[in-house]
N, C-alpha and C positions, 0 to 999 in steps of 0.2 A: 266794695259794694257793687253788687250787680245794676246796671245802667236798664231798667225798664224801658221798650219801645213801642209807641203806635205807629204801626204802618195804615198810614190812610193815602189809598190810591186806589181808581175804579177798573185799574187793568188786574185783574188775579194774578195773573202769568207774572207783574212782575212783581207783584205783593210776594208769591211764590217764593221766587228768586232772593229777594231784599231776604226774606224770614232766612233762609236757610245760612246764608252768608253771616248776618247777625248771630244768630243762633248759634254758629259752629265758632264764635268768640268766648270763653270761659267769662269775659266780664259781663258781657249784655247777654238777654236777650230780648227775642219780641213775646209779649203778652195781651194783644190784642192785632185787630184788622178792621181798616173802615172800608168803605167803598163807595162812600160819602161825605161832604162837606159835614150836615148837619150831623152823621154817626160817628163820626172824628171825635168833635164835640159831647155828644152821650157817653160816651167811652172815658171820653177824658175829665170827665165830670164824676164818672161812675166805678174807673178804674185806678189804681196805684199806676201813674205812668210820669217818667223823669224826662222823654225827648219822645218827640212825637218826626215823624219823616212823613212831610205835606206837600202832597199834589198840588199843583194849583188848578189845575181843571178837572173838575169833576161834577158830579150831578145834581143836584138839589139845593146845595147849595156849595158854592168854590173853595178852593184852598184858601182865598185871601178874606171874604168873610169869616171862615171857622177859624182862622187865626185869628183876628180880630174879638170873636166872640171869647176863643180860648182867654187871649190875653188880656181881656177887660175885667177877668171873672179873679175877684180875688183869694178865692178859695184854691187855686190851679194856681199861682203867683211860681210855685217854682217848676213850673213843666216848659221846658225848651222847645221850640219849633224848628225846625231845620226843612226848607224847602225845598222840592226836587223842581227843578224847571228843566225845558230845552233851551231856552234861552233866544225863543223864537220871539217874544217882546218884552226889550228891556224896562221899560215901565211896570213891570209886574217886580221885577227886584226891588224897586225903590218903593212900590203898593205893599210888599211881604214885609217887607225892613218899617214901614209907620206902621203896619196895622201891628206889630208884636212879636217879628218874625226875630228869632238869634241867629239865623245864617241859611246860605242855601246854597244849593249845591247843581251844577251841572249832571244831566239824568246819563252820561257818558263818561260819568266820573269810575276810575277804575278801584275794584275792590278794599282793597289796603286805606285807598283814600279817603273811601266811605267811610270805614271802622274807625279810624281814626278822627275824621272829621263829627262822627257821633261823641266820641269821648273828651273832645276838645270843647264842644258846644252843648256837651251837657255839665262841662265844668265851667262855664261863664267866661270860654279863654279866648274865642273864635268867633269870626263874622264871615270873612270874605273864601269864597272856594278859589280851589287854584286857576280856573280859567277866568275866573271874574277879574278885572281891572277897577285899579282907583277910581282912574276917569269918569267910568261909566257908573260907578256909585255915585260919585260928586254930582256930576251931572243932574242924574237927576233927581239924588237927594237936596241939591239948593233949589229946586222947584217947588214953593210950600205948597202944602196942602189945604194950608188956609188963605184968606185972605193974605197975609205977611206975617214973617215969621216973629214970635215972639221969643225971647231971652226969658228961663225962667228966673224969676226973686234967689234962690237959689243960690243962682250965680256967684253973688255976691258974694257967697261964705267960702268960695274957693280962695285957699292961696296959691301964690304970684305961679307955685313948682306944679300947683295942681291944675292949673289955668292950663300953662305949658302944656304940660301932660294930656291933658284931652285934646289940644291941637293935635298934638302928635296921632292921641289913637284913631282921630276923625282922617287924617292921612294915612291909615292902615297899617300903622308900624306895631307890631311884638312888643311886648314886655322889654324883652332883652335888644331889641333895636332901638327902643325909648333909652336905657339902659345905657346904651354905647353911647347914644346922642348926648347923654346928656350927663356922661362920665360915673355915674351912679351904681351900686349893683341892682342885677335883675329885680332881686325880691325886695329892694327900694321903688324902684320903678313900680313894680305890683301892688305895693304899697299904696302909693301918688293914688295908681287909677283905682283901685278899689275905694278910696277915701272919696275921690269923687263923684264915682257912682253914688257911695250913702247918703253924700250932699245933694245930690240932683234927684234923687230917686230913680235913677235908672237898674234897670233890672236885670241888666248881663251890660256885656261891653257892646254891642249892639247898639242897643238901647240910647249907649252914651254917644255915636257916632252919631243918630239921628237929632239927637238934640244938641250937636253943637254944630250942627248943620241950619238945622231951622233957628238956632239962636245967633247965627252970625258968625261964630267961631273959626270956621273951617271956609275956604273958600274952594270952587275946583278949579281956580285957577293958579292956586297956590304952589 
């Protein structure tokens, strides 16, 4: 099945670029262009779109609002966000990551890694890009956004393997690194964290990082 994409970015030149790269993949391609927070949004409201690739600065309104927007709307529940930043403030990873973001990517990321890193994050497989570090997720994902972080009710319905399990993915580890760890095969492992997700109601694996964050689960000092 072909992989639909919005490219929402206010530079053309590189919307350009991104389309053409996309496009010359037989799985995806792009079928729309924003050049705006708020047109991100209308598009993605308005059009058939499976991963969307989000600027965070733009005009009207940012990448980190029209994520937020996208991801609240639950008509759109299965359209993926994958964020382009420079990485000029690390606060904005950890603002993309609550407000609904599935992954994001360094805007210096080389071709291949793109293509791939769309396919991975419109399968519910992916969080972290390859220049990103644990650290700097942990960080400042154990920073709540509320008042203190709360444990969802949830919780409780995990078992002892599925518990585990989300520690593990909140530490950034693979299917198949949960897998080794934890003497299992892969598509056991896959198993675990997909059951968890439907218990928690998280919405990619993303999702479940941020909540076993703000739930206590994970620490960055771990």
């Amino acid at each position: 099945m072909t992989i639909r994409v919005l490219l929402a970015d206010d530079q053309a030149l590189l919307r350009g670029t991104f389309r053409m790269l996309i496009d010359s993949d037989p799985d995806m391609e792009v079928v729309a262009e924003a050049a705006t927070g708020r047109e991100a949004v209308h598009l993605a409201r308005t059009r058939h779109i499976d991963l969307i690739l989000m600027d965070i600065r733009m005009p009207d309104l940012d990448g980190l609002g029209a994520t937020k927007l996208i991801s609240d709307d639950r008509n759109l529940a299965g359209v993926k966000i994958l964020v382009l930043t420079t990485f000029e403030n690390d606060e904005y990873v950890a603002e993309a990551l609550r407000a609904g973001a599935s992954g994001f990517l360094d805007k210096g990321i080389n071709p291949d890694e793109l293509l791939n890193a769309i396919r991975v994050v419109a399968a519910g497989d992916s969080l972290l890009s390859p220049t990103a570090t644990k650290a700097l997720i942990a960080r400042f994902l154990a920073q709540p956004a509320a008042p203190g972080p709360q444990a969802p009710p949830e919780l409780a319905a995990l078992t002892p393997r599925e518990h585990e399990v989300v520690i593990l993915v909140a530490a950034g580890l693979s299917n198949d690194e949960i897998a080794e760890r934890l003497y299992v095969a892969p598509l056991t492992a896959k198993t675990h964290v997909n059951r968890a997700m439907t218990k928690l109601g998280a919405r990619d694996r993303a999702q479940l990082v941020v909540m076993a964050y703000q739930a206590g689960l994970a620490s960055p000092h771990a």
